[in-house]
N, C-alpha and C positions, 0 to 999 in steps of 0.2 A: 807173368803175374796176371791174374783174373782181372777184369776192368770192371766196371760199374753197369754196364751195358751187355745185356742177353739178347740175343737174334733168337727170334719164336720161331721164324718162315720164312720162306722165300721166295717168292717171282719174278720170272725173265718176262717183258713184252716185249722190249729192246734189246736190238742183238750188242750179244757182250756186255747188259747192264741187269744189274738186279734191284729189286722192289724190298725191302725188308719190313717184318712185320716185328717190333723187340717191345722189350721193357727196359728203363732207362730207372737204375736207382738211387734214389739221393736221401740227402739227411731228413726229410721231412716227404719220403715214403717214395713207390715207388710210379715214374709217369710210363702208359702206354702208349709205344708210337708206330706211326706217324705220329705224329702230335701237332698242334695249332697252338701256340699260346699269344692270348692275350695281353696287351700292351699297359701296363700301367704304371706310365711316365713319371708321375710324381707321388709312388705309392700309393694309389686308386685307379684301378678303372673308369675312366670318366661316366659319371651317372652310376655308376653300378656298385651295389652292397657286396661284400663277399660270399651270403646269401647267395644274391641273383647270381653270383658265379657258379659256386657248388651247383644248383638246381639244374643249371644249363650244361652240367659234366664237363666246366673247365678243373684240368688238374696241376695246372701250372705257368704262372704267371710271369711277366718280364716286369722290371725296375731300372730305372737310368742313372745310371751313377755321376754323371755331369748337371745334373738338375737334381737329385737326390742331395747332393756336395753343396748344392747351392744355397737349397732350403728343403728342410728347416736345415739343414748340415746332417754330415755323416754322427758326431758328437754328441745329437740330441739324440736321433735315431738309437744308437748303441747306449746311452742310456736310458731310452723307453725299454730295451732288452733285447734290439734290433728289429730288422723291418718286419718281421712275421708279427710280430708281437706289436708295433707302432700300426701296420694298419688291418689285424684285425685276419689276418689268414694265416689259417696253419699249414700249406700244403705248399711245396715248392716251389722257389724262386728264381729265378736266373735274371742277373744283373748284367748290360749291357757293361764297356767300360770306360764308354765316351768317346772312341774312336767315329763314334757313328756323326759326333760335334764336329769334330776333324772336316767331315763333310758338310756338315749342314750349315752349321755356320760360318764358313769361310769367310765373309766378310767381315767376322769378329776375332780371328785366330790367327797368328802366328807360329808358323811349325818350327823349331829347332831338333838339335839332333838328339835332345835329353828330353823333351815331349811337346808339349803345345802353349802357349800363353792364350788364354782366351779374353777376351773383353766381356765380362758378367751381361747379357742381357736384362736382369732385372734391374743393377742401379749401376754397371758401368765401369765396378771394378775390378783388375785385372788377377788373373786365379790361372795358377799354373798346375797342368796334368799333366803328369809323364805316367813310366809303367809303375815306377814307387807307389806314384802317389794314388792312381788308379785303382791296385792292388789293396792299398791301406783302405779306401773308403769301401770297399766291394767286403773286407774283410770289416770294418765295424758293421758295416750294413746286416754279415751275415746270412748273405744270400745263399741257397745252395750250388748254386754253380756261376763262377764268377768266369769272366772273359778277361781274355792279355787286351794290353791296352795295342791300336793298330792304327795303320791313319787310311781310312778309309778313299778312294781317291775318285774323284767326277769323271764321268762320263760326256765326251771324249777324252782322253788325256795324252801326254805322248810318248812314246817307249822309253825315253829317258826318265819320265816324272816316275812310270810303272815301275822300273826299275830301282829308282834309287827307293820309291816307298817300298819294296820288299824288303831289301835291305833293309831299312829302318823298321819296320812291320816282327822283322826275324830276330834283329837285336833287341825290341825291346821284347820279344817273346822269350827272350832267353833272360833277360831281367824277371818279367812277370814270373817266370817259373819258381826263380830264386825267393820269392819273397812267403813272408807268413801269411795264412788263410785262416780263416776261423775255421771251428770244429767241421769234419765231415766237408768242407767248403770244395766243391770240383771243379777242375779250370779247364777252359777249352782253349785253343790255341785258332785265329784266323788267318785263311788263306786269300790273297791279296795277290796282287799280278794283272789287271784291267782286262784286256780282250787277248791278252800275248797268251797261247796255251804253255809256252816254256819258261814263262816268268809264274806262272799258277805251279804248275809243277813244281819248281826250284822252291817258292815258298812253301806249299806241301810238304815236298818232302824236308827241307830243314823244319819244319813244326815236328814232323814228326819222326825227325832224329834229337830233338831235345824232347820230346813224349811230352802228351798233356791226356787225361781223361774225354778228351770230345775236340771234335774237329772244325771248324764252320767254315764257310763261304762267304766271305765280304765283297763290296766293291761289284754285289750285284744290287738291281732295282735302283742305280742311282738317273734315269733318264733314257736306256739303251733301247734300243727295240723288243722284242722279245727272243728272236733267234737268234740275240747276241748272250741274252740273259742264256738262256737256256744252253748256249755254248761257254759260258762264263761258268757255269754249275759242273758242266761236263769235265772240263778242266780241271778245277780245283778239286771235285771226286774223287781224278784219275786215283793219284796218286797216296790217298789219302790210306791209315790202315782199316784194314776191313772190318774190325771185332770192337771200335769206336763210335759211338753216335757222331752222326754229322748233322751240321744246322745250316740254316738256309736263310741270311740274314734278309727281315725285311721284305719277303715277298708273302703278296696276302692274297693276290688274285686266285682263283679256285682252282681253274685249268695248270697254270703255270704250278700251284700243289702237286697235282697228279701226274705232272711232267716230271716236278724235280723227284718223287716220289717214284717215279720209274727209272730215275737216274740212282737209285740209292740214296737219296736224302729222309731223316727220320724227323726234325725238329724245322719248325717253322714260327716266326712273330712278322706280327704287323699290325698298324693303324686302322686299316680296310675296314672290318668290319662295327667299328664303335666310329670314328671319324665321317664315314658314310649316313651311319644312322643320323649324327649329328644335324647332317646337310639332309635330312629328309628323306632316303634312298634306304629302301627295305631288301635285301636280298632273300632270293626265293628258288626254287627247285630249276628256273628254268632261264634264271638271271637274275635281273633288279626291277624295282617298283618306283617311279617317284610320288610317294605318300603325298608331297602337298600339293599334286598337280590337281586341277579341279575337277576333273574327273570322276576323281574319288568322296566328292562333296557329301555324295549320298549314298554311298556304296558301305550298304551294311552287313558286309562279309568281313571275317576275320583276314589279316593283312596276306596270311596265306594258307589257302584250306587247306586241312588236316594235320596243320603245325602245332605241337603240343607246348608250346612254349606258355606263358603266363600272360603274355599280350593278345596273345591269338586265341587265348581260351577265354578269355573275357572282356575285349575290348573289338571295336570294328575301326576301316581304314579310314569313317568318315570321321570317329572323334579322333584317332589318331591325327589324322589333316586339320582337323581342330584346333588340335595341342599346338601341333607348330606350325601353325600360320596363326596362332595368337603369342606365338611365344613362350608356351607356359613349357615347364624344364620336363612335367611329364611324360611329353612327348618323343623327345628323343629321349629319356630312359627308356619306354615302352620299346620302341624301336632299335635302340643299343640290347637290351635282354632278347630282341626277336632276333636281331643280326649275329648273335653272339650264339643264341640256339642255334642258328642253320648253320654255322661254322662247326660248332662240337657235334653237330649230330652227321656233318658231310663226313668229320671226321674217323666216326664211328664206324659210318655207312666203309670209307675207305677202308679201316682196319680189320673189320668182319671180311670183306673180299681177300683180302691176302691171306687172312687164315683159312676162307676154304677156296682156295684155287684157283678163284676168280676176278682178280683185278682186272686182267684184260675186258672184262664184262662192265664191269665199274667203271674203266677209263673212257672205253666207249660210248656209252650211257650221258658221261659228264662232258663229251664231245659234243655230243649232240641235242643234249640240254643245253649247254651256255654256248655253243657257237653252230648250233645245227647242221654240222659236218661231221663225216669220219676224225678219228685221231692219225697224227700221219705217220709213216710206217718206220721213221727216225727220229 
């Protein structure tokens, strides 16, 4: 049966791995990848209109379904008419499914073998996620592609812990499968197994002997090196099927993009570039800037020549330094819409290279832009 996901193109730089260039279609149209999508944790991208999203050619956003659950609730949400409709965008959505809590909040969680008991960080009370319940708010939410609930696991951990989380990771992915989805709603299945490449495999391929629409990578970007990351992606790829989008949970740095992108990874979210902004740090063609440093006190150049973004067309790095070293909130919006531009438009730049032949030129390029070396030859 036909999947939701069209391969356009292809590139080898890596021996034995391919680059894909597709389009990935969902109930609310269709996203081109690679893709980058922007994180908006509690149905808004921090600072940013749906507006400044469009304008900057984001086509597809993330939503958290453990913080979504929490406030205002799945309940309101579904009936505002769901989350497109509650915060103001029409264009796809992909809902995490709090697996990623599993990890982050450890000091608030208890894992059992039917899902997680959390301790609420906003007032303290206890809210149980397993795959039921994961599954039920992804579907009020009405996102277009919802994720199996997984328990994401810390870096270091020990082949025991790895182990028995696949287990539990595959089981509930066989529950998530079973459950109702909203209209059009696509599920992706995560692969889990720490740095073991035979416990990546094993979960892989049980994902994808119970079949899900998309495939992702968890249990990477949680503290590792990067040669671990990057063998963590390798892994969970292997075995993955080939004619399924894969996602790359969590990773937002640029290079490690264009790595996992030459591993065959198509979908990528992360904090990087709005989180960054936040903290004063401009990304730019050939790294990062810190905007509040004083340097830039009087520097009345746009934050990066020849950026077409709406910050850069009309504002300079000394009132930007202004903004936030006074505090005032326009500051980092300016610079969330700048960070968010160089993101959609690196992406661009990447997508145009695999359509005509040359990514190997593109990956080189972004080598020795952000780390002023060759790319290496594995």
């Amino acid at each position: 049966m036909a999947g939701p996901f069209t391969i356009l193109s292809e590139q080898g730089v890596l021996p034995g791995r391919l680059a894909r260039r597709g389009v990935l279609h969902t109930a609310h149209g269709a996203v081109q990848t690679p893709v980058f999508m922007p994180v908006g944790t509690q149905g808004t991208v921090k600072t940013l209109e749906p507006r400044d999203l469009r304008e900057s050619g984001v086509s597809i956003l993330l939503g958290n379904t453990y913080h979504l659950m929490l406030r205002p609730g799945a309940e309101t949400v579904a009936a505002a008419g769901g989350l497109h409709r509650f915060m103001g965008w029409d264009g796809p959505i992909l809902t995490d499914s709090g697996g990623f809590q599993v990890f982050s909040l450890g000091k608030m969680r208890k894992i059992g073998e039917d899902g997680v008991t959390f301790r609420s960080h906003v007032d303290g009370r206890r809210v149980f996620l397993g795959p039921a319940e994961s599954m039920a708010v992804q579907r009020a939410l009405g996102s277009d592609i919802a994720m199996c609930f997984d328990e994401c696991i810390p870096w270091p951990s020990t082949r025991e812990y790895a182990c028995k989380s696949v287990a539990k990771t595959l089981s509930w992915a066989s529950l998530c499968a079973t459950r109702p989805r909203a209209p059009g709603q696509l599920l992706f299945g995560i692969v889990q197994g720490g740095v073991w490449p035979d416990l990546r495999r094993r979960c892989a391929e049980g994902l994808a002997e119970t079949g899900f629409d998309g495939y992702a990578v968890g249990g990477v970007s949680v503290g590792e090196p990067e040669d671990v990351l990057l063998r963590g992606v390798e892994d969970g790829v292997a075995a993955l099927p080939y004619d399924r989008p894969r996602y790359l949970m969590g990773v937002g740095d640029r290079l490690q993009i264009v790595e996992a992108v030459a591993r065959g990874v198509d979908m990528f979210d992360c904090v990087t570039p709005t989180r960054h902004a936040r903290n004063g740090s401009a990304f730019v063609r050939n790294g990062s800037l810190q905007v509040k440093a004083g340097r830039f006190a009087r520097d009345f150049r746009p934050v990066e020549e020849g950026c077409a973004c709406y910050c850069c067309r009309n504002f300079t790095r000394a009132y930007v330094r202004h903004l936030l070293n006074t505090r005032e909130i326009l500051g980092e919006r300016l610079l969330t819409i700048h960070n968010v531009h160089v993101y959609m438009q690196f992406m661009r730049e990447l997508r145009a290279s695999l359509e005509s032949g040359v990514f190997h030129l593109f990956r080189a390029r972004a080598w020795a832009d952000l780390r002023g070396c060759p790319p290496p030859d594995r």
